[in-house]
C-alpha positions in Angstrom: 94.9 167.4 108.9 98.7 166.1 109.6 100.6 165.1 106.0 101.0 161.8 105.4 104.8 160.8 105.7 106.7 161.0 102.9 107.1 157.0 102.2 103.4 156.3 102.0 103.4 159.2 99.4 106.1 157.1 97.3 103.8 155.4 94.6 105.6 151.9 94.0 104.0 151.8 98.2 101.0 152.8 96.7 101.1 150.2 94.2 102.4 147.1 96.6 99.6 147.9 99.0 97.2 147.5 96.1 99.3 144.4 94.9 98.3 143.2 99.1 94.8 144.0 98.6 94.4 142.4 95.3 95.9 139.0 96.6 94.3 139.1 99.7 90.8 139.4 97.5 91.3 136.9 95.4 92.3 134.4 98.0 89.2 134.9 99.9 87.1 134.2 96.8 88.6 131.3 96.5 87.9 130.1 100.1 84.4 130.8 99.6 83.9 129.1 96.5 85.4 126.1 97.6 83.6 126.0 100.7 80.3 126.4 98.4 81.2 123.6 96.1 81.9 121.0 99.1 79.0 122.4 101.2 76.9 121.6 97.7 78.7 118.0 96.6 81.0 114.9 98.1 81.9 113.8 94.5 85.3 113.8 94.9 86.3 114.2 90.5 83.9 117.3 91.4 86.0 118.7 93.8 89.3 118.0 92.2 88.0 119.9 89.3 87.1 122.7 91.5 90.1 123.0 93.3 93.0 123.0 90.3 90.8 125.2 87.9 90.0 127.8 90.7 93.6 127.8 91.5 94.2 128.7 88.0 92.1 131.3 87.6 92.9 133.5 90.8 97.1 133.2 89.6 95.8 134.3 85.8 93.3 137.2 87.4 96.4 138.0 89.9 99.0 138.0 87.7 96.5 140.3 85.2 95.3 142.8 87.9 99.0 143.2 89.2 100.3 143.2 86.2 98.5 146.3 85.0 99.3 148.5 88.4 103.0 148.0 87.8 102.6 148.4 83.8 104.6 151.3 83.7 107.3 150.0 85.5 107.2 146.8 83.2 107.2 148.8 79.9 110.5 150.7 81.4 111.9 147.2 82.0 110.8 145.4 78.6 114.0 144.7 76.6 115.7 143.7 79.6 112.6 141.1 80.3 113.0 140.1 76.5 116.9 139.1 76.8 116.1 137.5 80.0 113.3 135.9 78.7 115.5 134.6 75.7 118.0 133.3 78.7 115.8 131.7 80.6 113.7 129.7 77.5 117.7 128.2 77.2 118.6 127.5 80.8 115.0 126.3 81.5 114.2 123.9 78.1 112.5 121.2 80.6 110.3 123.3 82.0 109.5 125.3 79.4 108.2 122.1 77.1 106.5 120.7 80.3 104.8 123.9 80.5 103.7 123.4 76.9 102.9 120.1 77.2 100.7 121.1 80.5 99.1 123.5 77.7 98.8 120.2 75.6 96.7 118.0 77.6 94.2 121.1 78.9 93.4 122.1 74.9 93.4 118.6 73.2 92.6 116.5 76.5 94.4 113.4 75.5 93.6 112.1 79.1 91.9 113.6 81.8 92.0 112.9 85.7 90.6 109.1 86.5 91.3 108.4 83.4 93.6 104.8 83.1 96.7 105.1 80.5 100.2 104.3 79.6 102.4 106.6 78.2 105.5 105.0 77.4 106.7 102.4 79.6 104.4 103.6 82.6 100.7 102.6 83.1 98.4 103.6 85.7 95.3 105.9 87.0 95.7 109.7 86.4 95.4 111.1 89.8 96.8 114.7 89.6 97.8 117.1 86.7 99.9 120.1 87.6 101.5 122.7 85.4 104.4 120.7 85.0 103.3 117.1 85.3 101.2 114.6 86.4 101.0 111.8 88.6 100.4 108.4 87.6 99.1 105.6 90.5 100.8 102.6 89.2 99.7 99.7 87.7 101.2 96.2 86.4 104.8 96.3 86.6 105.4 93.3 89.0 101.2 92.8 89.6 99.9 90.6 87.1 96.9 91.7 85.0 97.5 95.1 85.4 96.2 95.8 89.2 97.7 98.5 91.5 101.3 98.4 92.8 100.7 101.0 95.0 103.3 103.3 93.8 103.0 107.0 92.4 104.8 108.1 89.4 105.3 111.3 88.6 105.6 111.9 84.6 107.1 115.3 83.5 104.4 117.0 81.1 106.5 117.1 78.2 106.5 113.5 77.6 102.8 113.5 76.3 104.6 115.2 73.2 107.3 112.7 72.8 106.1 109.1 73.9 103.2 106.8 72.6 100.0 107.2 74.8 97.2 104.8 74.9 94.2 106.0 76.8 92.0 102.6 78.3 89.0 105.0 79.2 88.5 107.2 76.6 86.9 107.0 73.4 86.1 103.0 73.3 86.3 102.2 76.9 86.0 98.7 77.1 89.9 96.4 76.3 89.4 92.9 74.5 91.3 90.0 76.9 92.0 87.0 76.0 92.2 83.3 78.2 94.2 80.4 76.9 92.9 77.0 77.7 94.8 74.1 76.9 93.7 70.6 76.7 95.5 67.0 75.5 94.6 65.8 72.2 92.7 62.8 73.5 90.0 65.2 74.8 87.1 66.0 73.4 87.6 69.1 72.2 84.3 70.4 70.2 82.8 69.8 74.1 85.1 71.8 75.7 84.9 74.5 73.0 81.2 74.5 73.9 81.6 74.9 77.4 84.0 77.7 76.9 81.5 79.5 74.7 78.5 79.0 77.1 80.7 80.5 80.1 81.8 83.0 78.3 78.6 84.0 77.0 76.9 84.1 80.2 79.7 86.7 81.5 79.8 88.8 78.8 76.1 89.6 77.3 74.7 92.1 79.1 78.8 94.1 78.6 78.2 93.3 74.8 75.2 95.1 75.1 76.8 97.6 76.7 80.0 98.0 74.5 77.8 98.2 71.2 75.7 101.2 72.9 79.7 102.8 73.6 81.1 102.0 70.0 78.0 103.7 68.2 79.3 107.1 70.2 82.8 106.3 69.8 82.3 106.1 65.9 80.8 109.5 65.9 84.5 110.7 66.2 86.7 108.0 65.7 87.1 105.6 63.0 86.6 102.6 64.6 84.1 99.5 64.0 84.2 96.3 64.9 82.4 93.5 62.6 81.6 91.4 66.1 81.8 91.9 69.7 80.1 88.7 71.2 82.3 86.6 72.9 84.1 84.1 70.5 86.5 81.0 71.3 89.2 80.0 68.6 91.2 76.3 68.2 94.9 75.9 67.2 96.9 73.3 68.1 100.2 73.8 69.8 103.4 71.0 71.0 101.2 69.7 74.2 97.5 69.8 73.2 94.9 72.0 71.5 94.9 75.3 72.5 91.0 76.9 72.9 91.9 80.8 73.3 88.9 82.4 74.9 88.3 86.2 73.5 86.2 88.4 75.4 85.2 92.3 76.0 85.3 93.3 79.8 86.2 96.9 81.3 89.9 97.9 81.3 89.6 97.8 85.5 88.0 94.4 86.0 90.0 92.0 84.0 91.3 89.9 86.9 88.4 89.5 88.2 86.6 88.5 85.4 89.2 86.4 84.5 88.8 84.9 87.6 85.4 84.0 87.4 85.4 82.5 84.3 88.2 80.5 85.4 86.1 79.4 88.1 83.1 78.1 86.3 85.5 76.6 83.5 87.2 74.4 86.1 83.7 73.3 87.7 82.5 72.3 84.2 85.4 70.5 83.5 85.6 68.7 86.3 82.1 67.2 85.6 83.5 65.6 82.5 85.6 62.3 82.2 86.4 63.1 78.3 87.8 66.3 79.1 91.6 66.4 80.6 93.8 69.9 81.0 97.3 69.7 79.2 100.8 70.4 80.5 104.2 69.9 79.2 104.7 66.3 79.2 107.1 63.4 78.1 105.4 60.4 76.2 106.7 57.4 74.2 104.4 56.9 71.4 104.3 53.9 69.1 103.0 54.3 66.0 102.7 50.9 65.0 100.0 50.5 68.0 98.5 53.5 68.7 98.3 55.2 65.7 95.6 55.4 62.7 95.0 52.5 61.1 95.7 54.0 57.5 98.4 56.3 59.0 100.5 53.3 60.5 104.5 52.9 60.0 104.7 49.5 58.1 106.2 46.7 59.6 110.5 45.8 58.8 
């Protein structure tokens, strides 16, 4: 039997064939997990999940496996690894608290992909989380009540350790909003407050029903209660009418359009009445001698 030549008797060949091999392996598994899972499901989250944490594992297994064949050249190499190391935490500060931050969000899950949220200045669906941050698909900015702008933002990692971050879908996953309804002082307020109740109402029972079934759950690990979560309407008075300020539950997602339809049936009820008149900014001349309360009149010169 011929000898082999001398190069493929050199072990650091040895070892990078079995470095091949041992990428090559783990690539295929992959593949044919993920062609399991989307032979087996079409729910997309499902998929996404699959995909980033099988990624993840095959670089951990790799970078395991390989690391143990070329041990002994690593343990030759080790302080020289620890001062570059010690460089390179310097040089490379960003990444190095994204990369922490990545860690953040996979152990305490402060938000999780679909999930709606602003950190900082910047609101929007969670769409993608990578090792050294996330992408954000925009919402509000120039769009009123918070719909899609159609942009993506990319948010370096490390700023879930920094910035404020308010999570719309997790924990209690319902947001209160709130509808101002103005109306001139001459209208017949209790009415309209009645009206705005029953609308309300009607939108947002079977959602209280809903919410209380979420908040009893959501207690179990935060402290939050809520005394009432019916619909309510409160009255102040501001410079061009009395203000009725509509207060309701409705999910984080669909606040335009419920806003919307309540809108809708407010202006049909109120069109039905003659005692009932929207107010706007306005400039009036008002004589108290005439028009105003018998007992509450200026007296004459």
């Amino acid at each position: 039997m011929p000898a082999l030549p001398d190069w493929l008797q050199d072990p650091r060949v040895l070892k990078l064939a079995w470095s091949v091999v041992i990428v090559l392996s783990l690539w295929i598994a992959r593949r044919i997990a993920m062609s399991v899972v989307y032979r087996r499901s079409d729910d997309p989250r499902l998929r996404y999940r699959w995909q980033k944490s099988s990624r993840y594992v095959t670089f951990a297994l790799g970078i395991l496996f390989i690391g143990a064949i070329w041990s002994a050249a690593v343990q030759s190499l080790g302080t020289f690894l620890g001062l570059l190391s010690a460089g390179l935490a310097i040089a490379l500060k960003d990444l190095v608290v994204n990369f922490a931050g990545w860690g953040f969000i996979l152990w305490r899950r402060p938000f999780e992909v679909g999930d709606r949220i602003q950190l900082g200045e910047h609101r929007g669906d969670v769409i993608d989380l990578r090792i050294f941050q996330f992408s954000l698909m925009e919402i509000g900015n120039w769009v009123d009540a918070e719909q899609s702008t159609g942009r993506i933002i990319h948010i370096p990692n490390g700023k879930v350790l920094t910035d404020v971050l308010a999570n719309y879908s997790k924990g209690f996953s319902y947001i209160w909003n709130e509808i101002p309804v103005l109306i001139t002082f001459e209208s017949n307020w209790e009415k309209a407050k009645e009206i705005l109740i029953s609308t309300v109402t009607e939108h947002g029972e079977q959602l209280t029903r809903a919410a209380e079934q979420a908040l009893r759950k959501t207690s179990e690990k935060f402290l939050i209660f809520y005394s009432n979560l019916t619909p309510i309407v409160y009255t102040s008075v501001v410079d061009s009418g009395v203000l009725l300020t509509i207060r309701h539950l409705c999910d984080a997602r669909r606040r335009r359009g419920v806003s919307q339809q309540i809108w809708e049936d407010v202006l049909r009820e109120f069109s039905k009445c003659d005692d009932i008149d929207f107010a706007y900014p306005t400039t009036r001349f008002y004589d108290n001698r005439g028009e105003g309360k018998e007992g509450a009149r200026a007296p004459l010169p």
